[in-house]
PASEBA-1860 file (N, C-alpha, C; in nm, 3 decimals):
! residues 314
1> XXXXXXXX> 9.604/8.289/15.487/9.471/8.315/15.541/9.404/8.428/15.465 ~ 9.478/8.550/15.443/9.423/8.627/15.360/9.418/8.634/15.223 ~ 9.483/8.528/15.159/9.412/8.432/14.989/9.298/8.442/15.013 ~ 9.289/8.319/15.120/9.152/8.254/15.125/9.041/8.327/15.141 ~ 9.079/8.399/15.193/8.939/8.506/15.251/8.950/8.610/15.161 ~ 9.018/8.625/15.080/8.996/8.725/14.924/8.909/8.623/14.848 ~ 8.950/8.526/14.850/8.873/8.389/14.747/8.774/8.410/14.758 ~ 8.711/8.364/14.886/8.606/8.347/14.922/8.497/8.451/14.888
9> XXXXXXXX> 8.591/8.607/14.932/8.483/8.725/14.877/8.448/8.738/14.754 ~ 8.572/8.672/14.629/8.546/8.662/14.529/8.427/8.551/14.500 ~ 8.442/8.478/14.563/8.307/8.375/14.501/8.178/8.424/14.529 ~ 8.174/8.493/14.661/8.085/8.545/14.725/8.018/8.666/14.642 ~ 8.101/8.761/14.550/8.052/8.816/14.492/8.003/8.812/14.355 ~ 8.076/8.705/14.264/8.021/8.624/14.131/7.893/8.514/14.153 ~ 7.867/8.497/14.271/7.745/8.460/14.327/7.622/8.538/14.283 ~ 7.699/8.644/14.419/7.528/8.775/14.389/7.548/8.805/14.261
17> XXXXXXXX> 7.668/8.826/14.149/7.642/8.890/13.984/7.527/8.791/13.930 ~ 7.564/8.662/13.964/7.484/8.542/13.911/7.310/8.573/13.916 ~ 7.295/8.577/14.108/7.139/8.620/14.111/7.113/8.729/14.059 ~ 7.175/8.813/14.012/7.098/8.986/14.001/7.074/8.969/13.887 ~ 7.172/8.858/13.786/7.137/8.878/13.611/7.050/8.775/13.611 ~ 7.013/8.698/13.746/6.890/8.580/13.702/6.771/8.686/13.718 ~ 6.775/8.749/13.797/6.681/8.865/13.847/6.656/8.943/13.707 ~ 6.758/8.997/13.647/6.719/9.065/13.578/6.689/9.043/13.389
25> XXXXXXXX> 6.676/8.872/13.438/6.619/8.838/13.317/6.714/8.768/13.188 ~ 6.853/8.805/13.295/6.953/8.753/13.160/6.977/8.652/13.167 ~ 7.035/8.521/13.052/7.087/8.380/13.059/7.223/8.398/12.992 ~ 7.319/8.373/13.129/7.443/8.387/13.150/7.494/8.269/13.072 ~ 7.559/8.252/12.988/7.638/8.115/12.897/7.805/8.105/13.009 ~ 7.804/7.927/12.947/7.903/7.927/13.050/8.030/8.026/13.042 ~ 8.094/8.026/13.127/8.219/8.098/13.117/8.254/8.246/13.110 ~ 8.094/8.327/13.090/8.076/8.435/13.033/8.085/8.538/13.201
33> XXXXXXXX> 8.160/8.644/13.185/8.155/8.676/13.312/8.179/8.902/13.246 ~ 8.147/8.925/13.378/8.181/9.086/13.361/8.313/9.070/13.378 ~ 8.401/9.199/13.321/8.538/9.221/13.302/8.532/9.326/13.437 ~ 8.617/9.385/13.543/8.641/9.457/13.678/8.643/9.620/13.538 ~ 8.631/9.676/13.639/8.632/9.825/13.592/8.772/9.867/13.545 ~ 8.814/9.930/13.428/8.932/10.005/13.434/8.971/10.167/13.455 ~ 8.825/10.206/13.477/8.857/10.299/13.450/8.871/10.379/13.573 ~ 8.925/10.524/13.589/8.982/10.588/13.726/8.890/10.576/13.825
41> XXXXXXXX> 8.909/10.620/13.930/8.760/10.619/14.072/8.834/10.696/14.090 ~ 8.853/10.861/14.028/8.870/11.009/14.044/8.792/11.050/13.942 ~ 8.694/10.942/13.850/8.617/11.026/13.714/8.488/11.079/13.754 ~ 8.483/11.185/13.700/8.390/11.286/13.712/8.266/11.287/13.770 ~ 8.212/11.123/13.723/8.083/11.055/13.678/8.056/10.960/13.822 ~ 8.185/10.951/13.886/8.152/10.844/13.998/8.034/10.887/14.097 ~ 8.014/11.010/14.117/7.899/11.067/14.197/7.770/11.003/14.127 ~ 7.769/11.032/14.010/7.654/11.043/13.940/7.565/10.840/13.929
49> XXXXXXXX> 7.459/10.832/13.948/7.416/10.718/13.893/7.367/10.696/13.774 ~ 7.412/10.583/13.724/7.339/10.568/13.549/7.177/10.531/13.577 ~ 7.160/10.646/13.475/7.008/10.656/13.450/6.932/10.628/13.328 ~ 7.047/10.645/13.237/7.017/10.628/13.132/7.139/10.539/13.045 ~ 7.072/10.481/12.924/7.163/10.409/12.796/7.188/10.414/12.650 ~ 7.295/10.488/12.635/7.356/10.476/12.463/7.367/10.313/12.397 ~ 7.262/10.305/12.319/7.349/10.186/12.245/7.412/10.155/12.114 ~ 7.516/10.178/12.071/7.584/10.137/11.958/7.455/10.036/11.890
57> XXXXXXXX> 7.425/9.999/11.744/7.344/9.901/11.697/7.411/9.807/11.599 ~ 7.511/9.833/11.537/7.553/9.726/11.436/7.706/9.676/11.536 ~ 7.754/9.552/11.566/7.752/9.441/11.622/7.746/9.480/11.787 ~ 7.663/9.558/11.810/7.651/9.579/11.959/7.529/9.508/12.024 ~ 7.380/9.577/11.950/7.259/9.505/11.956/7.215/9.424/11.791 ~ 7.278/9.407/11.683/7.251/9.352/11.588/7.357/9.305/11.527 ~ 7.375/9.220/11.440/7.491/9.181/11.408/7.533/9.256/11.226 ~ 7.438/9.313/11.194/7.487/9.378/11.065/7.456/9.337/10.939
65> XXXXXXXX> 7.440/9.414/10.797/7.482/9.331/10.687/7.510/9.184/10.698 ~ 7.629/9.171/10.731/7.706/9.069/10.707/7.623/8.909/10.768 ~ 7.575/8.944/10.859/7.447/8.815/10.907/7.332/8.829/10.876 ~ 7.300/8.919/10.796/7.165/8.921/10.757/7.076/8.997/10.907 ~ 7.151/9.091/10.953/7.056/9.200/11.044/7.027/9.099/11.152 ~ 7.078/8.976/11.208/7.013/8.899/11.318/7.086/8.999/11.422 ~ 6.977/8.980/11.515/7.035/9.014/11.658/7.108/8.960/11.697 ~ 7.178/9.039/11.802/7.281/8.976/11.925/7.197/8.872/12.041
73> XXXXXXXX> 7.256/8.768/12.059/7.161/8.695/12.122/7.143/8.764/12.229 ~ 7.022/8.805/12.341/6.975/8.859/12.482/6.980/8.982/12.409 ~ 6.986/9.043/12.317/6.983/9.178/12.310/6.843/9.213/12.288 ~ 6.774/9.141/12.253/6.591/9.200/12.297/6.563/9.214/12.397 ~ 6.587/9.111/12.507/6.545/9.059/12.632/6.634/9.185/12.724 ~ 6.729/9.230/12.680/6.813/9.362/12.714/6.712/9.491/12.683 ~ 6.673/9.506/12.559/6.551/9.614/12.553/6.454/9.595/12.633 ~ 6.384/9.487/12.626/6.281/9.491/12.747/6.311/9.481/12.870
81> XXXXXXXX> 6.408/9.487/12.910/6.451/9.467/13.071/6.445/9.659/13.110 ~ 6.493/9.722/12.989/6.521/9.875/12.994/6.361/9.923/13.028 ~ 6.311/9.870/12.965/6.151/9.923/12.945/6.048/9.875/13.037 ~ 6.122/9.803/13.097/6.054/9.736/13.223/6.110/9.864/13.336 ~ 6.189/9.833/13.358/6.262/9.912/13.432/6.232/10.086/13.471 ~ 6.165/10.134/13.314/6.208/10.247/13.338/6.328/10.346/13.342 ~ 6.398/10.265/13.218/6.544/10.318/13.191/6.547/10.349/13.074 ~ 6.554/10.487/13.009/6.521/10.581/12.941/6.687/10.527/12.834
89> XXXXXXXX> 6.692/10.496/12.719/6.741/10.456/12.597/6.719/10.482/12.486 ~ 6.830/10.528/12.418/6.837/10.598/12.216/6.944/10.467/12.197 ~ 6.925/10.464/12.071/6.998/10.330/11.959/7.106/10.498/11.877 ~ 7.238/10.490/11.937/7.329/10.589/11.882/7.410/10.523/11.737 ~ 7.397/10.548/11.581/7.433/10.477/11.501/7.507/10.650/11.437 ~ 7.611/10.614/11.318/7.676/10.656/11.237/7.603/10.668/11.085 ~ 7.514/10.570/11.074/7.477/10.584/10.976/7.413/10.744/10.890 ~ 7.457/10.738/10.758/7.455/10.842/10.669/7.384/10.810/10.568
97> XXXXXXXX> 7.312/10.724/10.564/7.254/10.687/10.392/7.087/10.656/10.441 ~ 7.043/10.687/10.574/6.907/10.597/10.578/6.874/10.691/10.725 ~ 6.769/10.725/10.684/6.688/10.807/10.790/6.640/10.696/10.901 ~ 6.612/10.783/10.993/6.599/10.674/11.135/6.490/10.574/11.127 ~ 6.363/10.622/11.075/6.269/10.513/11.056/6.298/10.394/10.989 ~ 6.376/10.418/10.914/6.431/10.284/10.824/6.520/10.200/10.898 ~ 6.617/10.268/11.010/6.703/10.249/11.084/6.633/10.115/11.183 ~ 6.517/10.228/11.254/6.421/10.126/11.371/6.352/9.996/11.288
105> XXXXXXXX> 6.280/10.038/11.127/6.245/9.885/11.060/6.346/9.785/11.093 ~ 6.465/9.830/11.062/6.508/9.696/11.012/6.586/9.666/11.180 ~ 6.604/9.705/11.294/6.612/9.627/11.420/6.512/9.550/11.439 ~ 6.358/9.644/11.410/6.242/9.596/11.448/6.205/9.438/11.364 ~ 6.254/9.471/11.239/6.274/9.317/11.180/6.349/9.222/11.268 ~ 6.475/9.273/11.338/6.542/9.202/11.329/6.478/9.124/11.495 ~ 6.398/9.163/11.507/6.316/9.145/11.665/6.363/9.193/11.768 ~ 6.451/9.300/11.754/6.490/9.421/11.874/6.343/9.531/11.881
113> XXXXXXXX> 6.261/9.515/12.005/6.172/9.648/12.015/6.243/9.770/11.967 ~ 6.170/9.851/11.854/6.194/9.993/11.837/6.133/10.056/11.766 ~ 6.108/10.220/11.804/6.052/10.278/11.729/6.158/10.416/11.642 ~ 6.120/10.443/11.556/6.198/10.562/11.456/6.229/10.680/11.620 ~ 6.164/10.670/11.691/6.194/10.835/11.835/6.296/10.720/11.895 ~ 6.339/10.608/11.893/6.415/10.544/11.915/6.592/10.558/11.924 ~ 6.578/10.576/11.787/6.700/10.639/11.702/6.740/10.804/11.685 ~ 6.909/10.774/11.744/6.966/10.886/11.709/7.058/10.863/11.587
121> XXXXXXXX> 7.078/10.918/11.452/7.152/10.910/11.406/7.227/11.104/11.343 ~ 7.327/11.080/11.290/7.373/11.183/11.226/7.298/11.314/11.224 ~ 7.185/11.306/11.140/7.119/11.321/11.086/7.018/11.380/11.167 ~ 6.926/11.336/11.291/6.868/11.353/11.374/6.930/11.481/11.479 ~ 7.052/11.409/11.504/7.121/11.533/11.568/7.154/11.703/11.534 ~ 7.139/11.686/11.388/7.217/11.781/11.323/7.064/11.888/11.322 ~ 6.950/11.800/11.318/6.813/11.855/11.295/6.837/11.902/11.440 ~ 6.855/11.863/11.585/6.838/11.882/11.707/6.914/12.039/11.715
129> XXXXXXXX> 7.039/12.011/11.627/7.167/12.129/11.665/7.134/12.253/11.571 ~ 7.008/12.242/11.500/6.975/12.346/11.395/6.887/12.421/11.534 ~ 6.764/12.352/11.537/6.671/12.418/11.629/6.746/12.454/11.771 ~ 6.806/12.384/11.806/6.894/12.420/11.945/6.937/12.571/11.949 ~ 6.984/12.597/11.839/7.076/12.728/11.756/7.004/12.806/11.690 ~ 6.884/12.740/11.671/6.782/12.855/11.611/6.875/12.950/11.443 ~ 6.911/12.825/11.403/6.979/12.831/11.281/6.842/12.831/11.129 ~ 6.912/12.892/11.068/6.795/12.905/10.912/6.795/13.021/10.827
137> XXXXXXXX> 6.781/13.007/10.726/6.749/12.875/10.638/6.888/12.729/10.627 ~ 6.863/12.634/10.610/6.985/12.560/10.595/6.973/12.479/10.488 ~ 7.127/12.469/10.408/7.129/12.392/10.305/7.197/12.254/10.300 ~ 7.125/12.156/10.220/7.177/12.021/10.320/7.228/11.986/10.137 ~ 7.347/11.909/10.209/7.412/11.818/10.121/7.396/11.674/10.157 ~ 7.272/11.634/10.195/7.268/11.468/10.222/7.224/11.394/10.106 ~ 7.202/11.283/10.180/7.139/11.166/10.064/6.969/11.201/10.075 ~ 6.924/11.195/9.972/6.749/11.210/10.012/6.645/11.156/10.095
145> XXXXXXXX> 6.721/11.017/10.127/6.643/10.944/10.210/6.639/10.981/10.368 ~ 6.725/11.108/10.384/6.739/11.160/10.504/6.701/11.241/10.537 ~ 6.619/11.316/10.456/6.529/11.429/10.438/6.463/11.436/10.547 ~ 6.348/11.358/10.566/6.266/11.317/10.671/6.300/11.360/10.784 ~ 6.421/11.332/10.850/6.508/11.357/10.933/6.528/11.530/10.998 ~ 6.484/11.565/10.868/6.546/11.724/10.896/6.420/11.811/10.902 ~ 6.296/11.753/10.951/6.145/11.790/10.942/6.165/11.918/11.044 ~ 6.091/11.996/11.010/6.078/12.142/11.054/6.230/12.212/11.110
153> XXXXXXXX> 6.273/12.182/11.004/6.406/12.307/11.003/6.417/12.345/10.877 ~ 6.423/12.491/10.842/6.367/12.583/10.745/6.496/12.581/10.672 ~ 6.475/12.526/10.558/6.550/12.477/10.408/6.570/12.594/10.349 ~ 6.659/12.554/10.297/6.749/12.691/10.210/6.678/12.615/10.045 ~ 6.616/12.673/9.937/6.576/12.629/9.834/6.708/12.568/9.767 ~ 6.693/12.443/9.689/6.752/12.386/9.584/6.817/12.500/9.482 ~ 6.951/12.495/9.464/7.053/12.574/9.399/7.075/12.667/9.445 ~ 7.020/12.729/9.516/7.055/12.884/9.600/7.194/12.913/9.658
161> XXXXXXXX> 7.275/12.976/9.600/7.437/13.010/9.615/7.460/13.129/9.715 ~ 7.351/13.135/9.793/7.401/13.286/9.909/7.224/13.247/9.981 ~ 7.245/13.293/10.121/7.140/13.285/10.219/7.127/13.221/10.361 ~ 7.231/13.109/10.324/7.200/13.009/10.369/7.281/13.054/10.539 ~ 7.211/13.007/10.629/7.266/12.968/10.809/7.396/12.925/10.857 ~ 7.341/12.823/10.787/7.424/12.628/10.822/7.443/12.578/10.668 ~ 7.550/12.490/10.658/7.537/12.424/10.553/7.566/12.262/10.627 ~ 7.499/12.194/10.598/7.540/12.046/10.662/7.533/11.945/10.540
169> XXXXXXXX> 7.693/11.882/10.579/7.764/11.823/10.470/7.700/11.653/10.528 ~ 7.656/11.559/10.465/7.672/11.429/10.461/7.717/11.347/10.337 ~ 7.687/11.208/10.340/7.708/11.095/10.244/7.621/11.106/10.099 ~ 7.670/11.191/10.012/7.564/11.187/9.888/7.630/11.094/9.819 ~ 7.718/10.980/9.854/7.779/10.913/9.732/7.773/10.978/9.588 ~ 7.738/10.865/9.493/7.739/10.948/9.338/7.717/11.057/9.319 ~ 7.596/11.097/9.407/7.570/11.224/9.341/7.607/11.327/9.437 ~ 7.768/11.322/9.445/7.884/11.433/9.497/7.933/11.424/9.352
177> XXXXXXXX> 7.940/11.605/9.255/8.013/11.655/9.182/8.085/11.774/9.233 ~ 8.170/11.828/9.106/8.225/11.936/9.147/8.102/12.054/9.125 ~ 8.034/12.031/9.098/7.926/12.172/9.069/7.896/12.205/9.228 ~ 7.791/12.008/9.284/7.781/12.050/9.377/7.856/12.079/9.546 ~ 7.971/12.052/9.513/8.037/12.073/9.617/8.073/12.197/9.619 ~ 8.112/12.272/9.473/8.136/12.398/9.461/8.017/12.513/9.499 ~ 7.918/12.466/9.502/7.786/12.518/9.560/7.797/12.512/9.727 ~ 7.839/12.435/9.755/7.890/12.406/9.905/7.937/12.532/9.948
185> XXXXXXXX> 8.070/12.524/9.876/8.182/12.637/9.910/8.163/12.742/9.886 ~ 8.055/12.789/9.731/7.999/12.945/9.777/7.908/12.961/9.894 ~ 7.827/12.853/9.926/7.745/12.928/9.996/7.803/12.960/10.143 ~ 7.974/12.878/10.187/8.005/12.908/10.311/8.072/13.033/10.287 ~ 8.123/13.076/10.153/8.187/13.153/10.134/8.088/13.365/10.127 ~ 7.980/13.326/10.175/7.902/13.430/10.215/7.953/13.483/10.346 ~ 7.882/13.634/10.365/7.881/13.713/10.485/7.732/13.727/10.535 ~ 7.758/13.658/10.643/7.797/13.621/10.772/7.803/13.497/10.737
193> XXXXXXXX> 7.925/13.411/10.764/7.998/13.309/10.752/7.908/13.191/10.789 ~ 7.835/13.113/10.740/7.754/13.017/10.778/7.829/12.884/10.861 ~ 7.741/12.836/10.934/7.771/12.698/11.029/7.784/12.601/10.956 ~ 7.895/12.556/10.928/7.946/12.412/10.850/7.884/12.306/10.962 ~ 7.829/12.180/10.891/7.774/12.061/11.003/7.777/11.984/10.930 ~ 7.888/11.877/10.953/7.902/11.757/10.928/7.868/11.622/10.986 ~ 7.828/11.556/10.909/7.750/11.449/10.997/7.842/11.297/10.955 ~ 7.942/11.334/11.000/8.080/11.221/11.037/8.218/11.331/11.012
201> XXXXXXXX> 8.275/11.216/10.982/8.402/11.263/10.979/8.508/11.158/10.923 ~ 8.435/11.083/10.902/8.496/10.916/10.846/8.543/10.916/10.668 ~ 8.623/10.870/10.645/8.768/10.913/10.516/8.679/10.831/10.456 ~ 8.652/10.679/10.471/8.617/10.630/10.380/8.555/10.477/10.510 ~ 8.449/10.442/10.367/8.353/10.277/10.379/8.367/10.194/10.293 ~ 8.365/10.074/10.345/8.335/9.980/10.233/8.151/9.948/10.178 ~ 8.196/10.006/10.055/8.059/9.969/9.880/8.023/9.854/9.889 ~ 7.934/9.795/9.848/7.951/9.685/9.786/8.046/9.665/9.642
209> XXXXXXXX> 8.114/9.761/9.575/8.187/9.756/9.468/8.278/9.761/9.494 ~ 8.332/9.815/9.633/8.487/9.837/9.709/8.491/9.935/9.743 ~ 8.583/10.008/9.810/8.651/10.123/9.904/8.540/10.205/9.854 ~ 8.467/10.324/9.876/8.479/10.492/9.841/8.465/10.553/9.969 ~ 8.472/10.714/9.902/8.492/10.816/10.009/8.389/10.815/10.088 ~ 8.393/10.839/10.188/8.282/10.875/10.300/8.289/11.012/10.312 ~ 8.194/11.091/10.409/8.211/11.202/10.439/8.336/11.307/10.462 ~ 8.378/11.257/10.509/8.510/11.321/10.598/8.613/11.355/10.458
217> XXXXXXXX> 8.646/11.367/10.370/8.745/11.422/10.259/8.606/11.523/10.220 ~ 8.490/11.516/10.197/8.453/11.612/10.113/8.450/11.739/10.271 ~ 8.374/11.696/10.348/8.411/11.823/10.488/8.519/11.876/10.535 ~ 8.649/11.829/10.483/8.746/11.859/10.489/8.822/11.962/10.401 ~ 8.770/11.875/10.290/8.805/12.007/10.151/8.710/12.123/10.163 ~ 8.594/12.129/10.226/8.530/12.237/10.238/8.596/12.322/10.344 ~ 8.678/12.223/10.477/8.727/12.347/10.598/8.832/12.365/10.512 ~ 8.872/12.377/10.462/9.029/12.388/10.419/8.974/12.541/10.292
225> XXXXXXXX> 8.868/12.465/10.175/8.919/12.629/10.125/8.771/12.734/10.196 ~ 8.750/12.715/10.308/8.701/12.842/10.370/8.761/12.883/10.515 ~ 8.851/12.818/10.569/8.902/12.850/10.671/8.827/12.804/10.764 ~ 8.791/12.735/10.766/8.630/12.713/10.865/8.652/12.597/10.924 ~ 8.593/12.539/11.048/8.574/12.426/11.154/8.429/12.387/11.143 ~ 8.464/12.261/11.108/8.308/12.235/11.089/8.255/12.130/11.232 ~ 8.175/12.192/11.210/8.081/12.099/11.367/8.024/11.956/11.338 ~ 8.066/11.857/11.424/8.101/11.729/11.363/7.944/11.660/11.484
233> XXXXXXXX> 7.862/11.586/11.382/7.738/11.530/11.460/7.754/11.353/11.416 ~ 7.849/11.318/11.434/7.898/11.132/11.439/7.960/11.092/11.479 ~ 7.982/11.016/11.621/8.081/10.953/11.723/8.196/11.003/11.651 ~ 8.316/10.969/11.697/8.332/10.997/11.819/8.269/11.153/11.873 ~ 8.235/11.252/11.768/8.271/11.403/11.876/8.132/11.384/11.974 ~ 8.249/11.480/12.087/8.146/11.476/12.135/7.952/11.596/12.181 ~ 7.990/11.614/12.075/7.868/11.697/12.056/7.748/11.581/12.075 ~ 7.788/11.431/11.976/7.667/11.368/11.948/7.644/11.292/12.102
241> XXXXXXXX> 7.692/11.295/12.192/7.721/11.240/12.290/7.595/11.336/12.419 ~ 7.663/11.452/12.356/7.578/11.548/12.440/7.468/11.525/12.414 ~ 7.408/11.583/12.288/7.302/11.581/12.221/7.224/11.462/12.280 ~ 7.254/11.329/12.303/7.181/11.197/12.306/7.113/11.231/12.458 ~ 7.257/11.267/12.565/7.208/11.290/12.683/7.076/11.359/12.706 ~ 7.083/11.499/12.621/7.033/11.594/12.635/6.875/11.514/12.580 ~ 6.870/11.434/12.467/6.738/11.385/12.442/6.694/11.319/12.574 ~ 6.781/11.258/12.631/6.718/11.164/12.737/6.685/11.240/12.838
249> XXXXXXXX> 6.678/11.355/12.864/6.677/11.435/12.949/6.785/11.445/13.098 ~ 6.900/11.386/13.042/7.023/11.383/13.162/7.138/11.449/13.104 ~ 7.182/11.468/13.207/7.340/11.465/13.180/7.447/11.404/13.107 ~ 7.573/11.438/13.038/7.662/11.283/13.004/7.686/11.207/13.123 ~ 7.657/11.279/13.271/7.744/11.179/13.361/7.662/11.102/13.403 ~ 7.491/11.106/13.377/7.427/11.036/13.419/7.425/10.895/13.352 ~ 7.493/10.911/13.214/7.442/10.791/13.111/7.559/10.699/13.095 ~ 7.522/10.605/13.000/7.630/10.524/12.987/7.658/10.483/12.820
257> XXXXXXXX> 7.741/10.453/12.753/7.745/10.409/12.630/7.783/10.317/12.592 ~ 7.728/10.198/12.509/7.752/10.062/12.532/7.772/10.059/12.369 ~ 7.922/10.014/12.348/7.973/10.002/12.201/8.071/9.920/12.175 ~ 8.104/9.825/12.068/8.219/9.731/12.018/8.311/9.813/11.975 ~ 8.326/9.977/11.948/8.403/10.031/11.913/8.476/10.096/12.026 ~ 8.615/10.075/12.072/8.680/10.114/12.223/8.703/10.272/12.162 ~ 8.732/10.283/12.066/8.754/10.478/12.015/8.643/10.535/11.986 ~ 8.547/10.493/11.880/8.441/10.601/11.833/8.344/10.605/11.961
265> XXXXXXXX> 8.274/10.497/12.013/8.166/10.453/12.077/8.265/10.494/12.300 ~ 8.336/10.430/12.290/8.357/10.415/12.456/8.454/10.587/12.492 ~ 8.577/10.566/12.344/8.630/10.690/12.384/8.570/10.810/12.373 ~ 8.503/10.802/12.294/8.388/10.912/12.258/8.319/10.964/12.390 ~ 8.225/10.855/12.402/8.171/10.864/12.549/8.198/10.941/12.644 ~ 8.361/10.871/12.711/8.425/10.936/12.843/8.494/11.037/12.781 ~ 8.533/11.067/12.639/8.575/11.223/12.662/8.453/11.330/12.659 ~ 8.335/11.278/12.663/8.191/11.371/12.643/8.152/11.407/12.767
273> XXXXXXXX> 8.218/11.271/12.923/8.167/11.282/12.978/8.078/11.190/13.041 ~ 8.046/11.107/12.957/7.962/10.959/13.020/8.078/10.861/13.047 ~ 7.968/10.698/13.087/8.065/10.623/13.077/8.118/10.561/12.981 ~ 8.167/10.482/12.940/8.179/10.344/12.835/8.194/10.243/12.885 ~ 8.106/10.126/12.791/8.145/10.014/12.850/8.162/9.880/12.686 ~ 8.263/9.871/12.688/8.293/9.811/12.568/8.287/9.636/12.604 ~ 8.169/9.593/12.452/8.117/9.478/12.399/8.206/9.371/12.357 ~ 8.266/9.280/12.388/8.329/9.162/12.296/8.273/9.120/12.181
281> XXXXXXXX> 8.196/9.198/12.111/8.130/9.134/11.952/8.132/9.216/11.882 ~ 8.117/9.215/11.742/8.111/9.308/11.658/8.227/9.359/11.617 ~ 8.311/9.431/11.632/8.448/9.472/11.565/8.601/9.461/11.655 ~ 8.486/9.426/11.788/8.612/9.398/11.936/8.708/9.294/11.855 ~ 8.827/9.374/11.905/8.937/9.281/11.899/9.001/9.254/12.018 ~ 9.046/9.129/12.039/9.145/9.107/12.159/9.204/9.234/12.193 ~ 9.238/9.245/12.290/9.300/9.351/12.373/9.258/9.450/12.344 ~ 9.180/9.539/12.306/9.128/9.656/12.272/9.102/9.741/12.386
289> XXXXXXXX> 9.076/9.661/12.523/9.060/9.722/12.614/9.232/9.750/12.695 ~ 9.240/9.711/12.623/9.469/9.742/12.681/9.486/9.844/12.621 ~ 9.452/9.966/12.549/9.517/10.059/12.473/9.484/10.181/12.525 ~ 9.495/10.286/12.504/9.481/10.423/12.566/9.354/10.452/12.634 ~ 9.255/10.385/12.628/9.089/10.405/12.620/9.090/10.274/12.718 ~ 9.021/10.373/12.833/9.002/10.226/12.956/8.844/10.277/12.986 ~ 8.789/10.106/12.950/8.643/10.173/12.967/8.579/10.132/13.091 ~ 8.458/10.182/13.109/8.432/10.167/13.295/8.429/10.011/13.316
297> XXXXXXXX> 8.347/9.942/13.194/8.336/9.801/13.195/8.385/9.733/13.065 ~ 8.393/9.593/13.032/8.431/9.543/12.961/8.308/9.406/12.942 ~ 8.267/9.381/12.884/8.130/9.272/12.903/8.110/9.210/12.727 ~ 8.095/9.074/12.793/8.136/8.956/12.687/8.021/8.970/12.595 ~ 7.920/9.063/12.590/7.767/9.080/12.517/7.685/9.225/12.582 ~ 7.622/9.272/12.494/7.497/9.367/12.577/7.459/9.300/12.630 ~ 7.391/9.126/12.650/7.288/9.086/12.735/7.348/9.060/12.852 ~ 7.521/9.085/12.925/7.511/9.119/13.066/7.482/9.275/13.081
305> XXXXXXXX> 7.442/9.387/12.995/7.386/9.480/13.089/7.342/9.535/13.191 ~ 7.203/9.433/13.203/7.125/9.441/13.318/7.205/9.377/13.421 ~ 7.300/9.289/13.414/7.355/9.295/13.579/7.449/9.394/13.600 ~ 7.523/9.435/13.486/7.600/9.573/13.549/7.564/9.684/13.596 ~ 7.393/9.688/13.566/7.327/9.784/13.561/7.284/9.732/13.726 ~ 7.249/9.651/13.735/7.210/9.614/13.869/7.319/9.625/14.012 ~ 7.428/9.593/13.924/7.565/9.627/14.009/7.586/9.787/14.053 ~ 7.559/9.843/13.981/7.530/10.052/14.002/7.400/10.084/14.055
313> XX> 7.297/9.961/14.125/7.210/9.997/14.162/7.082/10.104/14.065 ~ 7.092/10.008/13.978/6.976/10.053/13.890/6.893/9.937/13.851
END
């Protein structure tokens, strides 16, 4: 008797999931269902209601390079459900080679609504964590196209070997030498010890020519010969986590972070403080949600969002 009447509540409640995502605009494919929560009901965040949304963008809301930038299917109809709503959302990416406006073109190509205030990347943050800190002059080791990015935070001049605040390390591919890395290391190697800011932490990417280094070996060789900890602005830490909240004007416990990555993107998240809720597309692998990192939800696409979102009464 008490099967049955568990059954029953179960149908009873994949029912109402059904109306709330007809309600809220989504088209459920067969078979496609929310995954139950794994994560504790002692976490921090259970008081708190989601108010706001992190979204991962390459195979979370877009599918990447590799498809030619198409969207995730419902993942527009997911932006506009936010914006209908009144649910305050940043597009959280890793990227190091392309300032945010370029970032929002090419979603916006890809027919995801967005604008460049849209996007948080690396880069954006590191501009947020200068002025936050009331840091300056600062000397940037990025790619140029990221420049933009770093608008009204007071630049340390080109070659200058002593002065500098902050030094913030990113992706210069080729044009990382030893001159200029060694320029790096004098200028941390000044008194008063400047703010190292790295914008990842990642060993290495795939080129189109094959493997090279990413950020993370040259920020490394810099903590190593200055003794120094460098402040890390690219998932997982969670600084960038804060930072996003803090744009949206909430809390981490208010928000949520929606990513195919269960470590950079979900673990990131809940050790910042928000939730996670990890995507079946994009880099998900089977069982990913079985490993140390239990995220609040588990969902076969962003476009069930809006009913999970509807399920937390938002």
């Amino acid at each position: 008797m008490c099967m049955a009447s568990d059954w029953q509540q179960q149908q009873r409640r994949q029912q109402l999931q059904l109306r709330m995502a007809a309600a809220a605009g989504c088209r459920l494919a067969l078979g496609q269902q929310l995954a139950p929560s794994t994560a504790s009901s002692s976490s921090s965040y259970d008081s708190e209601p989601v108010a706001g949304v992190l979204l991962d963008i390459d195979g979370v809301v877009c599918c990447g390079n590799k498809c030619g930038n198409q969207a995730i299917p419902g993942a527009a109809d997911v932006i506009k459900h936010l914006k209908a709503a009144g649910v305050p959302y940043k597009f959280v990416t890793n990227t190091t080679t392309d300032k945010r406006a370029g970032v929002a073109a090419r979603l916006a190509a890809s027919g995801i609504p967005c604008s460049a205030e849209d996007i948080l990347n690396p880069a954006v943050c590191a501009a947020m964590y200068i002025k936050e800190h009331n840091l300056g002059p600062v000397a940037l080791f990025v790619a140029p196209a990221l420049l933009p990015d770093f608008e009204g935070c007071p630049l340390l001049p080109d070659g200058a070997e002593s002065g500098a605040a902050a030094v913030v390390i990113g992706d210069m591919g080729a044009d990382w030498s030893y001159e200029t890395l060694n320029r790096a290391f004098r200028l941390m190697m000044q008194q008063p010890t400047p703010q190292l800011l790295s914008l990842g932490k990642s060993r290495y990417y795939m080129a189109p020519d094959g493997l090279s280094l990413d950020v993370g070996p040259f920020t490394s060789a810099l903590e190593y010969a200055t003794g120094t900890s460098a402040v890390v602005l690219g998932k997982p830490a969670s600084s960038v986590f804060h930072l996003a909240a803090q744009s949206l004007g909430l809390t981490p416990e208010q928000v949520v972070m929606v990513g195919d990555d269960v470590v950079g993107d979900v673990g990131g998240a809940q050790d910042a403080g928000c939730r996670g809720i990890l995507v079946r597309t994009g880099k998900y692998r089977a069982g990913d949600e079985a490993g140390a990192v239990a995220p609040a939800a588990v969902l076969t696409s962003v476009a069930l969002l809006p009913e999970w979102l509807a399920q937390q009464g938002q």
